[in-house]
N, C-alpha and C positions, 0 to 999 in steps of 0.2 A: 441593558446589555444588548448588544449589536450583533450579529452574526456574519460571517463573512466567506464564502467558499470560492473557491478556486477549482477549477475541473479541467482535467488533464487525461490524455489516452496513452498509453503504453501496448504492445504485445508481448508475450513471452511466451516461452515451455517452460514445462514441468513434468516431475512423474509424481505421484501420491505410491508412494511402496514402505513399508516396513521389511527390512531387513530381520527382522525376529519371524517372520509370520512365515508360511508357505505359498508357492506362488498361485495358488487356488483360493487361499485367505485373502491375498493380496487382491483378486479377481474380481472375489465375491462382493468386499468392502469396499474395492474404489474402483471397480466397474472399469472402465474406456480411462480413464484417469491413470491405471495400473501401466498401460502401455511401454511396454519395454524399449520403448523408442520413443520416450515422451510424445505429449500436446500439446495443444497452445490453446492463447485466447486473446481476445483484443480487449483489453481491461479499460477500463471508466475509473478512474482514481479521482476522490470528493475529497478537498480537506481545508474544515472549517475551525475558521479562528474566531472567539470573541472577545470581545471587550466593548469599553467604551471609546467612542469616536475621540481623537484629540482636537483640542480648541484651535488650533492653528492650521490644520489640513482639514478636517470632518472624517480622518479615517482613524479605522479601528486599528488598520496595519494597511501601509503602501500595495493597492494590488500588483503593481508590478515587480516588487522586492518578494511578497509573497510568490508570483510565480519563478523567480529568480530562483525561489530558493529550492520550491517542488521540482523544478527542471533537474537544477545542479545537482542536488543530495538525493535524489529519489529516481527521475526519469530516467536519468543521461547513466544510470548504473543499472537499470533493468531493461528498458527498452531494447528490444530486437534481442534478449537474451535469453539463455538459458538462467532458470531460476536456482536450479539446485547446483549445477556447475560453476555457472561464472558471476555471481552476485553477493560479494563479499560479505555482505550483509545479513544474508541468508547460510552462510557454509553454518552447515551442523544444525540446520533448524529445517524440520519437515512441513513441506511449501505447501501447505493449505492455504487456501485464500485467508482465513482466520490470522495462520503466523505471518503470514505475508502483510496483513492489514496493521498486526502490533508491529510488527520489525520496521515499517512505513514512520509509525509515529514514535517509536523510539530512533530516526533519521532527523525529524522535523521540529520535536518537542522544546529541545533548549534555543534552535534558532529562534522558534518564535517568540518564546517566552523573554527572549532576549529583546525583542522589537515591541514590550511591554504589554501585549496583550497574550492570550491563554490560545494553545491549539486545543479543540473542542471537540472534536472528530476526525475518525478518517473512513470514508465509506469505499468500499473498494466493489464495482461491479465485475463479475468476473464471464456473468454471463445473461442473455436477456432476463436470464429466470431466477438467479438467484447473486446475493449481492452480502455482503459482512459491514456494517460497523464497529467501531472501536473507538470509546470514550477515555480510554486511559485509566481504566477499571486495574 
């Protein structure tokens, strides 16, 4: 089995708020995150396909069609955006980097699986310190 990653940068905002909670609940648990006037971040988006290499190229999957397809379905709808706002993909789901990383690979999963090998990860950095993978658990 081969592995293949792709790495791509995006920005966005976000807020991390629960609407059930109080806005000192909301403070306490997501700190500077809560900000009633969102923040941002300049994201590192990982996302690795495997398989085996085909006889006729030596790739697992074309890198350039891979990034074709990270830019199209993923980038070009988040970049320079607001996450909870304007990212269709996202309405009704609470933008943790976590949901943010499944809702990533439920964007990516049937293209790739279409170009016959497996997506195998998505690693989303969101900040020097801390970072999510998702295996499609």
């Amino acid at each position: 089995m081969v592995y293949i990653t792709r790495i791509e940068h995006f920005n966005a905002a976000h807020k991390l708020w629960n609407s059930n909670w109080t806005a000192e609940q909301n403070r306490e648990v997501f700190g500077k995150c809560a900000n009633e006037n969102f923040h941002g971040h300049n994201y590192e988006l990982h996302v690795t396909v495997k398989g085996t290499p085909h006889q006729d190229t030596g790739f697992v999957i074309n890198a350039k069609l891979l990034g074709e397809m990270v830019k199209e379905h993923v980038i070009e709808k988040v970049d320079h955006c607001n996450l909870n706002l304007d990212v269709p993909f996202m309405k009704g789901v609470f933008t943790s980097a976590e949901n943010l990383a499944m809702a990533i690979w439920n964007q990516l999963k049937d293209l790739i699986d279409a170009q016959g090998c497996t997506l195998h990860s998505i690693k989303l950095i969101e900040t020097r310190s801390i970072y999510v993978e998702y295996f499609g658990d």
